[in-house]
N, CA, C and O atoms as a MOPAC input file, in Angstrom:
PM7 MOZYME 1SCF
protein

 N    -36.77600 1    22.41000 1   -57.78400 1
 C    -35.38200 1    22.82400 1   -57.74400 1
 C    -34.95300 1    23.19900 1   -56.33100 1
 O    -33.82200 1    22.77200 1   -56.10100 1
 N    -35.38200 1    23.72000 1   -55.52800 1
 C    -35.74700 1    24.36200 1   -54.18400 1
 C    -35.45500 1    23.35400 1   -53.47800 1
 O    -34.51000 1    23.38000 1   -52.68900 1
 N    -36.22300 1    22.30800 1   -53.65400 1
 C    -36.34800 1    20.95200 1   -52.89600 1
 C    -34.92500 1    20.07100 1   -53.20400 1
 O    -34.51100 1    19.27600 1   -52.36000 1
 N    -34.48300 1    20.20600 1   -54.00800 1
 C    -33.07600 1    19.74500 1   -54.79600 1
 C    -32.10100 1    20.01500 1   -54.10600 1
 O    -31.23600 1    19.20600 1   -53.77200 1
 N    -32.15700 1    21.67500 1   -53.70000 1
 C    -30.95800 1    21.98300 1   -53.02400 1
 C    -31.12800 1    22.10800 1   -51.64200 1
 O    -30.14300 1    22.33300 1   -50.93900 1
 N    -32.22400 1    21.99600 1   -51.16500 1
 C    -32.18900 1    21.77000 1   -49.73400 1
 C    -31.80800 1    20.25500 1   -49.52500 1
 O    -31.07500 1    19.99600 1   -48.57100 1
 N    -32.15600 1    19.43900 1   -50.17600 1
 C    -31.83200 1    18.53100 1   -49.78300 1
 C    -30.44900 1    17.96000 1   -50.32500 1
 O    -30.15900 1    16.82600 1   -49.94200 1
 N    -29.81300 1    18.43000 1   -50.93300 1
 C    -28.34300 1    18.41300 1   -51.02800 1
 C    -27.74300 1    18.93700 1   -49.86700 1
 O    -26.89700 1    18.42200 1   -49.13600 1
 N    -28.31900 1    20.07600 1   -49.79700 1
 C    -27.82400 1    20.80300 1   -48.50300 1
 C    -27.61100 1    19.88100 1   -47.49100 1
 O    -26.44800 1    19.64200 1   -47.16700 1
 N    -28.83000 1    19.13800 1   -46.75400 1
 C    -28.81100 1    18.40600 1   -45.73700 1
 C    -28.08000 1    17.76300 1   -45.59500 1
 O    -27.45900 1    17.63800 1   -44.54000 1
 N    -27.83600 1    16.89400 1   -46.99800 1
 C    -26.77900 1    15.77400 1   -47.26000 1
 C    -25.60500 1    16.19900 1   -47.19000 1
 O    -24.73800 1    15.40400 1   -46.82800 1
 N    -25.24500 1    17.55000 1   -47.51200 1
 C    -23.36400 1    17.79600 1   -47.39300 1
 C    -23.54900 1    18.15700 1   -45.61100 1
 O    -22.66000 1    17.58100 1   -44.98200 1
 N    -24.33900 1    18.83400 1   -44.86000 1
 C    -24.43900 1    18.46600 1   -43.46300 1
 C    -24.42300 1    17.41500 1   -42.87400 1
 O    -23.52300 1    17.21300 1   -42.05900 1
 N    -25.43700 1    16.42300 1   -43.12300 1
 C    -25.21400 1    15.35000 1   -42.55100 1
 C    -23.75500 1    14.22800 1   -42.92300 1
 O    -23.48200 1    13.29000 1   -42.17500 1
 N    -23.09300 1    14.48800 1   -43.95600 1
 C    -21.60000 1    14.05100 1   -44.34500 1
 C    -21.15300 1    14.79500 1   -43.40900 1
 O    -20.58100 1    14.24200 1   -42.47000 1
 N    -21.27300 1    15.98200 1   -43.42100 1
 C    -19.43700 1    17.40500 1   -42.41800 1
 C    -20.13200 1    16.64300 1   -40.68900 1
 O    -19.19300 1    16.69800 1   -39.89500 1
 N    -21.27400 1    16.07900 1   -40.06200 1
 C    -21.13600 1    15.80000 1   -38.67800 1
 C    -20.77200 1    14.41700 1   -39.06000 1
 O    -20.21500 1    13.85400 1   -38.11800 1
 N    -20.93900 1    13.37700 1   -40.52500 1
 C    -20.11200 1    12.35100 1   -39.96200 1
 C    -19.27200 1    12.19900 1   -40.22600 1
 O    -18.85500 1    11.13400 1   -39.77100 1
 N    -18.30000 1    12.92400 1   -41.06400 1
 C    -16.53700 1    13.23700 1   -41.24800 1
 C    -16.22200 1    13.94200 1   -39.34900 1
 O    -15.44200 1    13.34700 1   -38.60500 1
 N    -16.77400 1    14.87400 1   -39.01400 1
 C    -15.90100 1    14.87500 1   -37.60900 1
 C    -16.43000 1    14.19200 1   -36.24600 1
 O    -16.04700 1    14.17900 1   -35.07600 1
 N    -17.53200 1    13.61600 1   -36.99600 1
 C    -17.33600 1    12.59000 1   -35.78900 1
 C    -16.32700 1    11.36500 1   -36.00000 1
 O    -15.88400 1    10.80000 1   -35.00000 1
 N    -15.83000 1    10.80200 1   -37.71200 1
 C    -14.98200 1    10.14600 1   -37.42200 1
 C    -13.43100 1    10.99600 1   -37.25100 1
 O    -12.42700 1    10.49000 1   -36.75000 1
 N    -13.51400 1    12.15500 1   -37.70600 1
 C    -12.28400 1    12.63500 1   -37.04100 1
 C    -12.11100 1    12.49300 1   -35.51800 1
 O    -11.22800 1    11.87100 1   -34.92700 1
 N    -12.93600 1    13.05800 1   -35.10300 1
 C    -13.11200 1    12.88400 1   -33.44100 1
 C    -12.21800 1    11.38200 1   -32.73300 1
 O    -11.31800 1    11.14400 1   -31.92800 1
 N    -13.14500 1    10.65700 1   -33.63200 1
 C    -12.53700 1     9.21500 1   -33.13800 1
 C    -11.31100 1     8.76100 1   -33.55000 1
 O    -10.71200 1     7.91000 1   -32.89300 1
 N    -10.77500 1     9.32200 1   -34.76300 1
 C     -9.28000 1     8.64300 1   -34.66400 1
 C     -8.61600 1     9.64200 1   -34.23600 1
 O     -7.50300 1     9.30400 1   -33.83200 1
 N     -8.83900 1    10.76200 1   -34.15400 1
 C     -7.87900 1    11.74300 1   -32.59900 1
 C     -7.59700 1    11.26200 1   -31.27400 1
 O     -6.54300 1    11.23800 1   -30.63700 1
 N     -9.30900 1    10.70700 1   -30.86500 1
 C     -9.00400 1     9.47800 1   -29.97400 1
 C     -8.18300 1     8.39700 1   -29.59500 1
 O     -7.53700 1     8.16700 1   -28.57200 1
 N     -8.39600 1     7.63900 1   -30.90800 1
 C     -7.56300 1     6.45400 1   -30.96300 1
 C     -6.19100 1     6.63700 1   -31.17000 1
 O     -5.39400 1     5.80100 1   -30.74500 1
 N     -5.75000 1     7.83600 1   -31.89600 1
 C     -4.41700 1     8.27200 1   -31.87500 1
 C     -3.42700 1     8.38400 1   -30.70700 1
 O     -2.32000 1     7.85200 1   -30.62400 1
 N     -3.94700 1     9.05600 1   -29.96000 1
 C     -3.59800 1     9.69400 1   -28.57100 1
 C     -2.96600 1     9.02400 1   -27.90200 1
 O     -3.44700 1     8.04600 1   -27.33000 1
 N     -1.97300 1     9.30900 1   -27.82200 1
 C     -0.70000 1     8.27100 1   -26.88200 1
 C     -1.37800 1     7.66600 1   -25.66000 1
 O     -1.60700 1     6.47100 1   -25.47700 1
 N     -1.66100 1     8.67600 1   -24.85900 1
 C     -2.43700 1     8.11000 1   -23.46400 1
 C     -3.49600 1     6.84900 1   -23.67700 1
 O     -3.57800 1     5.76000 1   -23.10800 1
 N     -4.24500 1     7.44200 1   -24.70400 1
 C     -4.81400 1     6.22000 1   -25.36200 1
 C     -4.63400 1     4.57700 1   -25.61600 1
 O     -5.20100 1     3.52200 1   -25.33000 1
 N     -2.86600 1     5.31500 1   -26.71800 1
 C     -2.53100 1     3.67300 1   -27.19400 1
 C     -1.75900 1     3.26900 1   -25.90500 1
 O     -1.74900 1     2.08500 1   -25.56900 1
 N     -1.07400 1     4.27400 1   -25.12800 1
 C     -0.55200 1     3.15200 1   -24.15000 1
 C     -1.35200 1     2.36300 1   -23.03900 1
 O     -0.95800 1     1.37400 1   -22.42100 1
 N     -3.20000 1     3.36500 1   -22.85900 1
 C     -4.09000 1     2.50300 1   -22.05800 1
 C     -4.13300 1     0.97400 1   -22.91900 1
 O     -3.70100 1    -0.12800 1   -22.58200 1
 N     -4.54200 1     1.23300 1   -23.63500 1
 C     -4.47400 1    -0.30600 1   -24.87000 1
 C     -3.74200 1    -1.21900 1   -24.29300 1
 O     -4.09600 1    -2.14100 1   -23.55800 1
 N     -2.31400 1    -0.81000 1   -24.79800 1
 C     -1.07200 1    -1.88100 1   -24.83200 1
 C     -1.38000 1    -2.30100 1   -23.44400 1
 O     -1.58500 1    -3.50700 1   -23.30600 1
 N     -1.47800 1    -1.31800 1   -22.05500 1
 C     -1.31700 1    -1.88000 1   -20.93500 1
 C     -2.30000 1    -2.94700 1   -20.48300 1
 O     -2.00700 1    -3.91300 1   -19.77900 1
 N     -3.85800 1    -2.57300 1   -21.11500 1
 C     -4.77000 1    -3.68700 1   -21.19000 1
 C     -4.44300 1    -5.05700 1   -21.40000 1
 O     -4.52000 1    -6.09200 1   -20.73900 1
 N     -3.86200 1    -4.56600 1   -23.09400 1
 C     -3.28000 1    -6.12600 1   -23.56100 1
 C     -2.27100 1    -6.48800 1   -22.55000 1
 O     -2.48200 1    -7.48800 1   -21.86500 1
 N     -1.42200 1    -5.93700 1   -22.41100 1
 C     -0.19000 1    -7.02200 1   -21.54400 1
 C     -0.98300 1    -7.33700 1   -19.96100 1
 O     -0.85100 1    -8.43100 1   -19.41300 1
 N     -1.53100 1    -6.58600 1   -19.55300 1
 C     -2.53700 1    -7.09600 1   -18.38300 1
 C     -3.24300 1    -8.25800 1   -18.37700 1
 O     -3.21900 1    -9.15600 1   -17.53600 1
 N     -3.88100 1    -8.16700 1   -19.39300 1
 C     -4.90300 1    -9.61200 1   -19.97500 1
 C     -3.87400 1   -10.59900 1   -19.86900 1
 O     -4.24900 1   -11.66000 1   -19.37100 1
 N     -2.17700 1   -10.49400 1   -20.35000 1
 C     -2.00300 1   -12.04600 1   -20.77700 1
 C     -1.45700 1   -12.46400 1   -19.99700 1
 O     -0.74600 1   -13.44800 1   -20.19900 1
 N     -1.62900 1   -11.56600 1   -18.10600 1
 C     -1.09900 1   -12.45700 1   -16.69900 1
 C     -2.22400 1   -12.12600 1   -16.03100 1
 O     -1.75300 1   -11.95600 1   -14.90600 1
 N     -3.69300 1   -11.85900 1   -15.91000 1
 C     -4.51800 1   -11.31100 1   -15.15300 1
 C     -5.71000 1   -11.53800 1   -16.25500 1
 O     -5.73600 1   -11.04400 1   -17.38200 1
 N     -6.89300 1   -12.58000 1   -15.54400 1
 C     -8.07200 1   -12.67600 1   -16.36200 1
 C     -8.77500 1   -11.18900 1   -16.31200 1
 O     -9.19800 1   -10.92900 1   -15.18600 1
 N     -8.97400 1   -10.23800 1   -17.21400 1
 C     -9.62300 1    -9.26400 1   -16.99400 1
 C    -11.42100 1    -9.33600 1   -16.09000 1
 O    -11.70100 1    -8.63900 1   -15.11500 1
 N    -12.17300 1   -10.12900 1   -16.60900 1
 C    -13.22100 1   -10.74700 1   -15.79600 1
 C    -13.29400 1   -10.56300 1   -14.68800 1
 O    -13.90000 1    -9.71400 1   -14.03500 1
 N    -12.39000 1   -11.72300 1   -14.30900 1
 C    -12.78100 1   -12.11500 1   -12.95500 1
 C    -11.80500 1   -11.60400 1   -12.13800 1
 O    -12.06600 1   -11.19900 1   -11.00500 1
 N    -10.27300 1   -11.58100 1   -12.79600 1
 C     -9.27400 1   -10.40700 1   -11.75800 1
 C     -8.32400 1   -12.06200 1   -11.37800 1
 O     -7.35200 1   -11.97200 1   -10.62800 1
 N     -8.64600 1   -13.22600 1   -11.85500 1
 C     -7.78500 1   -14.11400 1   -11.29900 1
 C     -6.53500 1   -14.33600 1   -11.75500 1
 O     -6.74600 1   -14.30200 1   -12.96800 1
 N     -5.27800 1   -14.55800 1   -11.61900 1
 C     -4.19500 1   -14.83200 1   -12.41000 1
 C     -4.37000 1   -16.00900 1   -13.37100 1
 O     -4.86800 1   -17.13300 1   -13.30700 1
 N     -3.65600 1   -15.16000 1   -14.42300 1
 C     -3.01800 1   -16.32200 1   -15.53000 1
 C     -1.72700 1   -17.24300 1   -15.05600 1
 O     -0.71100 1   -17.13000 1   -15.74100 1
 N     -1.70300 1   -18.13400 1   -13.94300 1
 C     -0.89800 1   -18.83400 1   -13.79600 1
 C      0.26800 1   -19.34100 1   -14.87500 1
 O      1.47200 1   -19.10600 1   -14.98000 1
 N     -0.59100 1   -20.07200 1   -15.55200 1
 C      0.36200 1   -20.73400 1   -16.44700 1
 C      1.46000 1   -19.78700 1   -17.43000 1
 O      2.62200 1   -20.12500 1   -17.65200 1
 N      0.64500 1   -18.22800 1   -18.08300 1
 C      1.64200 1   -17.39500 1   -18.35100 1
 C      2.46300 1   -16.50100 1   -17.42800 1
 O      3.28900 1   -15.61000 1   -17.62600 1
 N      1.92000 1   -17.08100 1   -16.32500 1
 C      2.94000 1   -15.79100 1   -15.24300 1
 C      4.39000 1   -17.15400 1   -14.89800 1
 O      5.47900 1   -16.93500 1   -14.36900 1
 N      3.93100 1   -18.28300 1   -15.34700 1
 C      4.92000 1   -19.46300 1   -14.97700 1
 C      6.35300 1   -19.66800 1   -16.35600 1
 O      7.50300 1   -20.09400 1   -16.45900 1
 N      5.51100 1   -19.16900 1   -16.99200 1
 C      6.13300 1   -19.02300 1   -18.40200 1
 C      6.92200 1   -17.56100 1   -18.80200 1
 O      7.77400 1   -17.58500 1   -19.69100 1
 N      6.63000 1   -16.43300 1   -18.17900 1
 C      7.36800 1   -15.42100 1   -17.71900 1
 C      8.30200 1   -15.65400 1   -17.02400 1
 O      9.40700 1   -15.39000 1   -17.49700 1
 N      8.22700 1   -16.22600 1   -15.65900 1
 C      9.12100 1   -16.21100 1   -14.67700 1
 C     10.39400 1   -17.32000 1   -15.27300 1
 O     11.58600 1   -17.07500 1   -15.08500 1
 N     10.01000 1   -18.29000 1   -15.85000 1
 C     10.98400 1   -19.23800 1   -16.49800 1
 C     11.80000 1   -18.96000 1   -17.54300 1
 O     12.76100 1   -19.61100 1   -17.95300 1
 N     11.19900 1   -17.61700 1   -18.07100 1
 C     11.98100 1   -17.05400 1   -19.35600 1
 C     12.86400 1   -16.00900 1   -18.32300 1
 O     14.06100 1   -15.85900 1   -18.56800 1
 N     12.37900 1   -15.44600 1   -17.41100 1
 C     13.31800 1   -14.29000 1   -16.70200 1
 C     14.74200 1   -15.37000 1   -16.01400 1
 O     15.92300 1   -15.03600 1   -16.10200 1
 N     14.34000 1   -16.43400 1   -15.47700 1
 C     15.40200 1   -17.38600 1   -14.98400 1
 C     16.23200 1   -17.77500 1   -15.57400 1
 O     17.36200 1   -18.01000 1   -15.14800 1
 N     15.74300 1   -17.95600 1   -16.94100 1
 C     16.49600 1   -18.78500 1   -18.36100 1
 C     17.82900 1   -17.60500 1   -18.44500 1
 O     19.03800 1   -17.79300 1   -18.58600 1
 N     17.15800 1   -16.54200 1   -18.31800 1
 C     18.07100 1   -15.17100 1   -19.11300 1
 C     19.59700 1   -14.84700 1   -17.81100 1
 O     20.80500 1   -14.86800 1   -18.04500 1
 N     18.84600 1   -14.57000 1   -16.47000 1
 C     19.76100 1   -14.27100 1   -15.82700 1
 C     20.58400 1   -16.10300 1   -16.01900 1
 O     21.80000 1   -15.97500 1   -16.16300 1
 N     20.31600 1   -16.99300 1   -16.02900 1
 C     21.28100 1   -18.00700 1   -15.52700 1
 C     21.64300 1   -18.05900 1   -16.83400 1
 O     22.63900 1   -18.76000 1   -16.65200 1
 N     21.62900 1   -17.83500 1   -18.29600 1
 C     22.45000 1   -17.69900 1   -19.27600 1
 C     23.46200 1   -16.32400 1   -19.17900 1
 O     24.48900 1   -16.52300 1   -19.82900 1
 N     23.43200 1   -15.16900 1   -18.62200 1
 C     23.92800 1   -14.25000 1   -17.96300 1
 C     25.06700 1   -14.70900 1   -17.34200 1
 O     26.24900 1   -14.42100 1   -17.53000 1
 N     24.31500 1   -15.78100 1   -16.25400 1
 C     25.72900 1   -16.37200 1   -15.35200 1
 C     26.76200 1   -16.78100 1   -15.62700 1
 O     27.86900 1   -16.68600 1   -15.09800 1
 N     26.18300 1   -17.54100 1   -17.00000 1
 C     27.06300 1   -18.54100 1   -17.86600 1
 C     28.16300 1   -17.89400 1   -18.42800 1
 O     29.37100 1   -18.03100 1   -18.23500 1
 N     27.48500 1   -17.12500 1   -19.19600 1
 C     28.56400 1   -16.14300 1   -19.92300 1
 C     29.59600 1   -15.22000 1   -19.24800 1
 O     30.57300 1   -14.65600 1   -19.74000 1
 N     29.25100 1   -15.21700 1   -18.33800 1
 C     29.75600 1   -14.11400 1   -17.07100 1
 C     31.20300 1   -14.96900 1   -16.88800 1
 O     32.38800 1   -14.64300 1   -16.96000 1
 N     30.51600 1   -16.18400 1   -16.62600 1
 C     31.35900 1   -17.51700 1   -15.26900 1
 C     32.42300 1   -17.50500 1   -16.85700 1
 O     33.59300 1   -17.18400 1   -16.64400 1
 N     32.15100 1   -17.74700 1   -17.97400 1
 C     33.37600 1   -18.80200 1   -19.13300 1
 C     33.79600 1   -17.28900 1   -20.01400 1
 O     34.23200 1   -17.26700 1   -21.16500 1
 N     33.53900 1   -16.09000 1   -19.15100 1
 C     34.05700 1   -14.84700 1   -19.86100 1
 C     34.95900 1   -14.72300 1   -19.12400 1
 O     35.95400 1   -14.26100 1   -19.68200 1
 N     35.11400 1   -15.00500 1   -17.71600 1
 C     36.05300 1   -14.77700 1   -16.92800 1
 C     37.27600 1   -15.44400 1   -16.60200 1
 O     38.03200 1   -14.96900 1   -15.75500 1

């Protein structure tokens, strides 16, 4: 019986360190500073090979053509608003 409840014992211990160790970790992952390191990773990655540090050409070409698209539709509307 002795042996029963010690070793229950252990077992509701060894559950309460791995309930706050996963608390621990989604406090972590919660953490604004956190998700915005993330996001900035991701949007980094998709003009900058993380690796090697070389540019993503082809999406930094595909950025810049969408920023051109916008101001010269801008123009447009500007030029036949006026």
């Amino acid at each position: 019986m002795t042996q029963d409840m010690s070793a229950l014992e252990r077992e509701i211990e060894e559950t309460r360190e791995r309930l706050a160790s996963t608390i621990d970790q989604l406090a972590y992952r919660a953490h604004p500073k956190t998700i915005v390191g993330r996001q900035v990773t991701i949007v980094k990655s998709h003009f900058v090979e993380l690796d090697t540090g070389a540019p993503r050409t082809d999406n930094i070409l595909k950025a810049a053509g969408a920023v051109v698209g916008v101001i010269v539709l801008f123009a447009i509307v500007r030029k036949v608003a006026s």
